[in-house]
C-alpha positions as CSV (number, residue, x, y, z in Angstrom):
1,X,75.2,98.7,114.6
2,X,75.6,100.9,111.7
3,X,76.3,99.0,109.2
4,X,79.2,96.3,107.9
5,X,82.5,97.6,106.6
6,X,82.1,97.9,103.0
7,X,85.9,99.1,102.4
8,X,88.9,101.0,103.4
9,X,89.6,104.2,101.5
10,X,93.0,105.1,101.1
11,X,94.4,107.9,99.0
12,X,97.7,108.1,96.9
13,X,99.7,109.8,94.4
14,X,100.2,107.0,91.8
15,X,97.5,103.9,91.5
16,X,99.5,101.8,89.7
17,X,102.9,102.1,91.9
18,X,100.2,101.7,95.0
19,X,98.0,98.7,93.5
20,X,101.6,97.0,92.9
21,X,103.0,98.0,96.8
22,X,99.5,96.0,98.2
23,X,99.3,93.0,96.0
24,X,103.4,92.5,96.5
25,X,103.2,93.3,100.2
26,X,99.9,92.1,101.9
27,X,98.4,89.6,98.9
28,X,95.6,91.6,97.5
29,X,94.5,91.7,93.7
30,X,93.1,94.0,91.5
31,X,88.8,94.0,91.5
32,X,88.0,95.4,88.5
33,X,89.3,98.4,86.2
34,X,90.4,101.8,87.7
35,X,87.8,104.1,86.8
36,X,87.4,107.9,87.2
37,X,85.1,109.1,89.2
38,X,83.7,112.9,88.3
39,X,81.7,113.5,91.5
40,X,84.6,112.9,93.9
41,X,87.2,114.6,91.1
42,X,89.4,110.9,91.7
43,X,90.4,108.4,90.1
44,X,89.7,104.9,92.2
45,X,90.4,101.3,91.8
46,X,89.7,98.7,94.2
47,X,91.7,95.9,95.8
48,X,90.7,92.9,98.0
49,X,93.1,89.9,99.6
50,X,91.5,86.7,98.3
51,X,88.4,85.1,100.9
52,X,88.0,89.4,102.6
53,X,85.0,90.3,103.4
54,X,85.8,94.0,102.0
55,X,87.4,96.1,99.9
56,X,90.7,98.5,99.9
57,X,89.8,101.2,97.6
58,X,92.7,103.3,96.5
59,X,91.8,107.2,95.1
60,X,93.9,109.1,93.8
61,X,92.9,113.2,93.1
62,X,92.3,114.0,89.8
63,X,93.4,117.8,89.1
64,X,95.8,120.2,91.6
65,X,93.6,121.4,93.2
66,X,90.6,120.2,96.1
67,X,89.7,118.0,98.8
68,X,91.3,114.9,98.2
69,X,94.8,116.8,96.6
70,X,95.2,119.0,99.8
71,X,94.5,116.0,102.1
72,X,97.1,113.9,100.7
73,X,99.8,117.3,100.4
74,X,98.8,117.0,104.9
75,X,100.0,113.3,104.0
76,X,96.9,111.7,104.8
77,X,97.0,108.5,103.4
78,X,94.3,106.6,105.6
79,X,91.5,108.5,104.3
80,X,87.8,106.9,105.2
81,X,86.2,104.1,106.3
82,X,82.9,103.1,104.5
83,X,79.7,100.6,105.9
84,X,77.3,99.1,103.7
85,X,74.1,100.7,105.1
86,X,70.2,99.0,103.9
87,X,69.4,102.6,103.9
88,X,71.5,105.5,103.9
89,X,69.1,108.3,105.1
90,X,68.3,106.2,108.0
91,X,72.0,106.1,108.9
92,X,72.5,109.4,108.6
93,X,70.1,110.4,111.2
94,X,71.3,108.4,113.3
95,X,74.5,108.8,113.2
96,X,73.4,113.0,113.8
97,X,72.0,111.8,116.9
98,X,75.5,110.2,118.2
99,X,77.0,113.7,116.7
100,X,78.6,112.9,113.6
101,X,77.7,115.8,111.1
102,X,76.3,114.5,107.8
103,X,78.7,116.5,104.6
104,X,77.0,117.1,101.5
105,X,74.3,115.7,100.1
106,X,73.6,112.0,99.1
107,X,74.7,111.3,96.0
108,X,74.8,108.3,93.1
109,X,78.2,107.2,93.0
110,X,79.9,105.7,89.6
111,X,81.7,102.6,91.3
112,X,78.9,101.4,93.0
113,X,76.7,101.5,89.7
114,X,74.7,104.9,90.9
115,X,73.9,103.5,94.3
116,X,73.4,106.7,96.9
117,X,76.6,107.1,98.6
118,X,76.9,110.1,101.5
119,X,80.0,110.8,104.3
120,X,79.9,112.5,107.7
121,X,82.3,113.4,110.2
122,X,83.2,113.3,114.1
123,X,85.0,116.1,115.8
124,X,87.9,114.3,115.4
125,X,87.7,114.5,111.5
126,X,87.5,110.9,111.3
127,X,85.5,110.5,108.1
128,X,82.7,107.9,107.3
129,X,81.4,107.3,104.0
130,X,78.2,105.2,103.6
131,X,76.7,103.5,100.4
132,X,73.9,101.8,100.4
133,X,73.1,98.2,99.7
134,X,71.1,97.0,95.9
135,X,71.8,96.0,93.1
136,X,75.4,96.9,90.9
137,X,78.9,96.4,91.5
138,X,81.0,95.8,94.5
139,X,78.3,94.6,96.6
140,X,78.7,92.6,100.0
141,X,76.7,89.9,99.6
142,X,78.2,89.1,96.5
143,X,81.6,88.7,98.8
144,X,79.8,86.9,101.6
145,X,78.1,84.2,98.8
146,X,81.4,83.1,96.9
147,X,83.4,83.3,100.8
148,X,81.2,80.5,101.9
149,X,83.3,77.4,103.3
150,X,82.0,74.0,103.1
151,X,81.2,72.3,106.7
152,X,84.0,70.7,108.2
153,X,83.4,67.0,108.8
């Protein structure tokens, strides 16, 4: 196993109108302030339907031009799939081994309070993004304590 789904990253043109369409439609609610995030030129907020055990994270490109602008022009909205990893150099190997190619290098990310985040890719372009567990913000065992349920008697 890899690691446990950490969120779903999905990319659109407006975060508010987009928040608004998820909370309305399928019962999530706002986690926190949208931030901007420099590294991946976005701006990201994330959502989460009360007692989940993860995340949506909706990005939105900052700027006309780059990665995340020319995948939403192809009309990708479905754009990643990130794991909570206990160590994301160890992942990365092995997810080289099953042939997924590692992109960039591993970086500190902004929403996850400068915890190492890194992606790689199949040949199918399905992109993976991996962050790794500590300390800071939007952290899974912080979900899995307060989604606790009592016995049932």
């Amino acid at each position: 196993m890899v690691g446990s789904l950490h969120h779903i990253g999905y990319l659109t043109d407006d975060l508010a109108v987009e928040a608004a369409r998820w909370c309305t439609d399928f019962g999530y609610e706002r986690e926190g302030p949208e931030f901007a995030d420099a590294i991946q030129s976005a701006r990201v907020c994330f959502l989460r339907q009360p007692g989940a055990d993860h995340w949506l994270e909706l990005i939105t490109p900052v700027g006309p031009s780059g990665k995340l602008t020319n995948a939403l022009r192809q009309q990708v909205c479905l754009h990643h799939l990130c794991y909570e990893v206990p160590n994301v150099f160890t992942t990365l190997a092995l997810l080289r081994e099953k042939g997924w190619l590692p992109l960039g290098n591993a970086e500190p990310a902004v929403a996850f309070g400068g915890r190492l985040v890194a992606w790689a890719m199949d040949r199918r372009k399905m992109l993976i993004e991996l962050v790794e567990a500590g300390p800071g913000p939007y952290q899974l065992k912080t979900l899995r304590a307060t989604n606790v349920r009592a016995p049932q008697s």
